[in-house]
TIZADO-729071 format. One record per residue (C-alpha): residue in one letter; z, y, x. Coordinates in steps of 0.1 Angstrom, whole numbers, padded with zeros to 4 digits, always signed. Layout:
# TIZADO-729071
aZYX/...
END
This chain:
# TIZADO-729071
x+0400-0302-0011/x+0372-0319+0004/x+0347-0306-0024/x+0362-0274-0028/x+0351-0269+0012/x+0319-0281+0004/x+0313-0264-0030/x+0315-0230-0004/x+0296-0238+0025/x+0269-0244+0001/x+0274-0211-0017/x+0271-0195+0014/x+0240-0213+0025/x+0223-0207-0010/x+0229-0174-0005/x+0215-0164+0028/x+0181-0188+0018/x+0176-0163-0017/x+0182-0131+0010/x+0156-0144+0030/x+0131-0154+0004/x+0131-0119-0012/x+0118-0104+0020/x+0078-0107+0019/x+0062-0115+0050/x+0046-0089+0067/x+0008-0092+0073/x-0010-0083+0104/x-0034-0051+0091/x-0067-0066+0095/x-0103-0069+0076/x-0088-0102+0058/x-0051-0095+0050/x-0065-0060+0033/x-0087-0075+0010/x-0082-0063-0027/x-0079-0040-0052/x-0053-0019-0047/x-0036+0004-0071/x-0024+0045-0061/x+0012+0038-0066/x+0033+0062-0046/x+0029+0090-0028/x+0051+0102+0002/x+0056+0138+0003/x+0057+0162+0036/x+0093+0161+0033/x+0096+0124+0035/x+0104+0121+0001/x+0090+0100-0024/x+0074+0105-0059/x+0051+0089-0083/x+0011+0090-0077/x-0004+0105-0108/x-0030+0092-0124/x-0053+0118-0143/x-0066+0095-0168/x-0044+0075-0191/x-0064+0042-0190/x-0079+0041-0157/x-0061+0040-0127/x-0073+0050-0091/x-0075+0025-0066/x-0092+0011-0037/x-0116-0020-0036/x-0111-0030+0005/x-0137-0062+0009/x-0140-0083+0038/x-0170-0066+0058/x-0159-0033+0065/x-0160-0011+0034/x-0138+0004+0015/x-0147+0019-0018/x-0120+0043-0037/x-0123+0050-0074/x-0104+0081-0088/x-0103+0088-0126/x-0103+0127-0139/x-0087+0133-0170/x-0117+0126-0189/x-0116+0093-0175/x-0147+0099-0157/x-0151+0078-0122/x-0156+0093-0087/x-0165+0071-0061/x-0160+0072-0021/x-0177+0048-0003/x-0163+0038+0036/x-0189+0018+0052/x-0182+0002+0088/x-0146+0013+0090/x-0129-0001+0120/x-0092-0001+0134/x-0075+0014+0167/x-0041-0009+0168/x-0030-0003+0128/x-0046+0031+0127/x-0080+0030+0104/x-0112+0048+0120/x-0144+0063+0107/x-0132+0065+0068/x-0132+0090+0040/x-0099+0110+0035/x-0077+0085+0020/x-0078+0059+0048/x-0090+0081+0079/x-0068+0079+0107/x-0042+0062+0082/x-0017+0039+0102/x-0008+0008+0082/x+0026+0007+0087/x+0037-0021+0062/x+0013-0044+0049/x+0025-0074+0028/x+0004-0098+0002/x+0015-0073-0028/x+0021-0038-0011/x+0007-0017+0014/x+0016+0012+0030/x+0000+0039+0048/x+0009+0068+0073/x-0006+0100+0086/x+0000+0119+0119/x-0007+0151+0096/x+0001+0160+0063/x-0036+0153+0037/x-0042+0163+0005/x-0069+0143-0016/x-0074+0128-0049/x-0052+0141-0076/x-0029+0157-0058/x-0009+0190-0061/x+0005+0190-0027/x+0003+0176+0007/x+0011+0139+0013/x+0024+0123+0046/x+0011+0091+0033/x+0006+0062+0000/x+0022+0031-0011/x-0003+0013-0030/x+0003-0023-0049/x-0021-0052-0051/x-0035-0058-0086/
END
């Protein structure tokens, strides 16, 4: 009887430790936890739906290169898989809102930020990049 106790304490303690451990940590949005590549991933709509970013060339992937000093640099593929660049020099943040940036980060408030995703916000509804409609904001993924 003993064991059987046992055997289901455990169970419920291995349990609530995996619940736990598939949470990732959420980062403070700052010039270090932002460093990366980061890959267009999602895109929320106006409606607060979701849908898939698409990507316009079939090789290349748009993302954005976010180094340590301040600058942001996004690359965005046509379908000819021709690169654009935007450069964001000196960027800076009010609380988790990001200042003096091109369109894809301006005024974007990180609202989730995590080693593998982040997510961004806008007060107003921007459309940019390859999109067909307006966007309230971008889930992007760390490569």
């Amino acid at each position: 009887m003993k064991k059987i106790i046992l055997l289901i304490v455990l169970s419920f303690i291995a349990c609530s430790k995996s619940d736990a451990d598939s949470t990732e940590k959420q980062l403070t949005p700052n010039y270090q936890n932002m460093v990366g590549d980061w890959v267009y991933t999602t895109v929320i709509k106006a409606d607060g739906s979701q849908a898939p970013y698409v990507h316009s060339c079939s090789t290349n992937k748009d993302f954005a290169h976010i180094i340590a000093n301040t600058k942001i640099t996004s690359y965005y593929y046509n379908p000819f898989c021709t690169e654009q660049e935007y450069n964001c020099n000196g960027y800076y943040f009010e609380g988790i809102k990001i200042m003096s940036c091109f369109n894809d980060f301006n005024e974007a408030r990180v609202t989730s930020l995590t080693s593998t995703t982040m997510r961004l916000d806008y007060d107003q509804d921007k459309a940019f990049g390859s999109l067909t409609y307006y966007a309230r904001g971008l889930i992007l993924k760390k490569r």
